[in-house]
N, C-alpha and C positions, 0 to 999 in steps of 0.2 A: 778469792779475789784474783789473785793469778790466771786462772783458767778463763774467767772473764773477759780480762785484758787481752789476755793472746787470741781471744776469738774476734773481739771488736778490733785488735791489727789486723786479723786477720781477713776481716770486711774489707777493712779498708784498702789494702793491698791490691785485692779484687777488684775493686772498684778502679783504684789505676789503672790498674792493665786491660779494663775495660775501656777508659776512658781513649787510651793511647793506642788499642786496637785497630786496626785500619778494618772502614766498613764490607762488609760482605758484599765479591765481586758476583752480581748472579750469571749463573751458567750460561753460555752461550746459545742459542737456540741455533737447532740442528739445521744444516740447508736441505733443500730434498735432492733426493739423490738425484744425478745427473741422469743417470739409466731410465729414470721416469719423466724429468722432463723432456726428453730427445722424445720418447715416444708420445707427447703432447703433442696436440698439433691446435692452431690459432684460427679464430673465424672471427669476420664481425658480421654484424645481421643488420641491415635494415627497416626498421620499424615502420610499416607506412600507414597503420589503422587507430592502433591502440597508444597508450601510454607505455613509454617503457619502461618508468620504474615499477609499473602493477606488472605489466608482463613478465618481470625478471622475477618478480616474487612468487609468481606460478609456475617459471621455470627451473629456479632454484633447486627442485628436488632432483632433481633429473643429471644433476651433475654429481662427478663421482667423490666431491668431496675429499680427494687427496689432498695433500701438501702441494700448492706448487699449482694446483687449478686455481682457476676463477675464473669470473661472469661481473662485470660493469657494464651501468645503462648509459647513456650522453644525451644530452639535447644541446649540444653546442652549436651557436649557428641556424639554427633550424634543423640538424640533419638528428632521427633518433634512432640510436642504434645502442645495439648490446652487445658486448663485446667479449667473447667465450674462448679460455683456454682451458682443454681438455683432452679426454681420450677419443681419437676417433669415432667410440660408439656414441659415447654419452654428445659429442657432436651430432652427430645424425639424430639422435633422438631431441635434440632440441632444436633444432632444423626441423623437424617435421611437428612438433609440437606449433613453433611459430609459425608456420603455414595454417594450424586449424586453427590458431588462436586470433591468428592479425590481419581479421578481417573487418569488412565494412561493419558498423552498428547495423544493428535491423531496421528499415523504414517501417514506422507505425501506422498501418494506415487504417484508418479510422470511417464509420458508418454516422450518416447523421440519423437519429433515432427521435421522433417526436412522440413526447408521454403526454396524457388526456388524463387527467383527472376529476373526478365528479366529488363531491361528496354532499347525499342525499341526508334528512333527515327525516324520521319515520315514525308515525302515529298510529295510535289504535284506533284515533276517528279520523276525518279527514281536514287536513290542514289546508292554509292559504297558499295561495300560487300554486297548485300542485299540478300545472300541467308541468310535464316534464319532457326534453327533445324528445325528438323520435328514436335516435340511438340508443335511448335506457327504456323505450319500453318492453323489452324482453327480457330486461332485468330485472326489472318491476315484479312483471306479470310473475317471473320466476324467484321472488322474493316473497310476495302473497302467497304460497303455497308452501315456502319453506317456514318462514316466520311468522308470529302473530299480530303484527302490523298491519294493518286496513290503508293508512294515508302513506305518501311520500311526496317529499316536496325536493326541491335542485338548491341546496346549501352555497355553494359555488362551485365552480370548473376552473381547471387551470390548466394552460398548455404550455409546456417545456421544450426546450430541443437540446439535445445533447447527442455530442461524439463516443461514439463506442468501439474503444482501440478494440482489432482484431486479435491479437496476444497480450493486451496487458488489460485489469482491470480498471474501469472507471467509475467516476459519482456524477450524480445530479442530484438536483436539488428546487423545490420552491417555496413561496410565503406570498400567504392573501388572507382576505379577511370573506366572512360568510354577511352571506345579504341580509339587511337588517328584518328583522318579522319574517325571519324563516321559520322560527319557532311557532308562530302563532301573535295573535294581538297579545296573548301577555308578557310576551318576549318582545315589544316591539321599538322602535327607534331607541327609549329611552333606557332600553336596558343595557348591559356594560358591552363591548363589542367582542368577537368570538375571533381569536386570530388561527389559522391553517398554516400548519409546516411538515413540511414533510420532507424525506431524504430518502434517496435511493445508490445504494452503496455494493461496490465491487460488481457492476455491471461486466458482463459478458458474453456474449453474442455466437450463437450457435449455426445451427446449418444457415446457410448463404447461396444459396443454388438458386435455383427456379420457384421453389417452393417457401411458401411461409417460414419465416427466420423465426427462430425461440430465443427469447434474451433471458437470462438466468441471472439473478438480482439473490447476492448476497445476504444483501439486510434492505428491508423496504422499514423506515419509521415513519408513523404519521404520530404528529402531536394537537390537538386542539384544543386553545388555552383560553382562559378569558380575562379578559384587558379590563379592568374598576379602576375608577379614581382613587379609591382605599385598598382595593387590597384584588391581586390576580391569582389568577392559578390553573392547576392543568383541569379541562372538563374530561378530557378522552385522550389513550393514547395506545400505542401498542407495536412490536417492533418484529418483521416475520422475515423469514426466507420466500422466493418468489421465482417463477420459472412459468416464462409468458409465450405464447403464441402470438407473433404478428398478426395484427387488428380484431384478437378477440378479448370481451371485455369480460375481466374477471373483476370478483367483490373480495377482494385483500382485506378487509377486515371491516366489523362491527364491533360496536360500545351500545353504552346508555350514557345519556345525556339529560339529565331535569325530564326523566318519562318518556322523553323521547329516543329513539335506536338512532346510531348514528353507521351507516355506511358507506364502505369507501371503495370506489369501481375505478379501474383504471386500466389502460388501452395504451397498446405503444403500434408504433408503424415505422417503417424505413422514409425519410422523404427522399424523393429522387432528382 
């Protein structure tokens, strides 16, 4: 019991002299030596393009990181500048950094591009309406030799225009619906209606000279759906990479639709 007692004095004791201890002063932080700030030398910079607080964050590396440097952005006022003290090199080297960096945005300048779309439907006998323009009968004639389709008939056409940035990708896009008794009389007025959509994504636009321009189509989708009072759904769809010659008409895809093929032709051109 003894030994007990004098331990639990012994806490407690401790705990006084803890309690009455004056709290821990923390060390003083070192200044930087003078010898390196003398050889600092001060710049401010002018921002006249960019943001400066993005710019300072690019530029950030570039300084040397001592004790005793720094680099602040301001937009006080209007005026934006960044404000650098360092070693004369890491100076110059963000001096010439801000020269390539704080410049003008790039003007996007842009092509108007008009898309043609066809989408034909195609039989093994011959269908109603099937005369078709004059523009698809090379496509035609060149579809009857590839496929074993006999008829073709003009589902609908659609023309788009869309801007084609010269360095940055673009989209376009359309939605229509197919002429009713494209199918045939047993497809006819009262059957549910056929909706056309398509999209064309991450356009980009190739030689620009004198000659025929190529536009290079990331993702071409076409979907064709059909609209019922009870109940819709996809009839055809399909989604490809595509890389086009100015004014020649290529066939981006085929399906089957209720026995019949369904083909899809499309043409682009510059308007001027």
């Amino acid at each position: 019991m003894t030994i007990i007692r004098t331990l639990a004095l012994a806490t407690l004791l401790a705990s006084a002299l803890a309690a009455q201890a004056p709290p821990a002063t923390p060390a003083p932080q070192t200044e930087p030596d003078p010898a390196i700030l003398k050889a600092m030398r001060s710049k401010v910079f002018v921002i006249q393009h960019r943001d400066p607080y993005r710019l300072q964050m690019s530029l950030e590396p570039l300084g040397s990181g001592t004790r005793g440097a720094r680099m602040n952005w301001s937009k006080d006022e209007g005026f934006n500048t960044i404000t650098v003290r360092d070693y004369p090199e890491n100076l110059a080297a963000i001096e010439e950094a801000i020269k390539r960096l704080d410049t003008p945005p790039a003007i996007q300048k842009a092509t108007d591009m008009e898309f043609t779309l066809h989408v034909l439907f195609a039989s093994k006998g011959p269908l109603p309406n099937g005369d078709l323009p004059p523009e698809l009968q090379d496509v035609v004639k060149q579809l009857k030799g590839t496929l074993t389709y006999r008829g073709y008939a003009l589902a609908a056409s659609f023309v788009q225009r869309a801007q084609v940035l010269d360095h940055a990708r673009s989209d376009t896009s359309g939605l229509g619906y197919v002429l009713p008794g494209a199918l045939g009389n047993a497809e006819g007025k009262d059957a549910p209606r056929m909706k056309v959509e398509w999209r064309a994504q991450g356009l980009r636009l190739g030689n620009q000279g004198d000659g025929p321009s190529t536009l290079d189509v990331a993702s071409f989708r076409f979907d064709l759906e059909e609209e019922a009072a009870t109940k819709s759904g996809t009839l055809a769809k399909f989604n490809t990479p595509l890389s086009l010659r100015e004014g020649e008409r290529v066939v981006v895809g085929t399906s089957v639709v209720k026995d019949h093929g369904v083909v899809v032709v499309l043409t682009v051109r510059r308007v001027k």
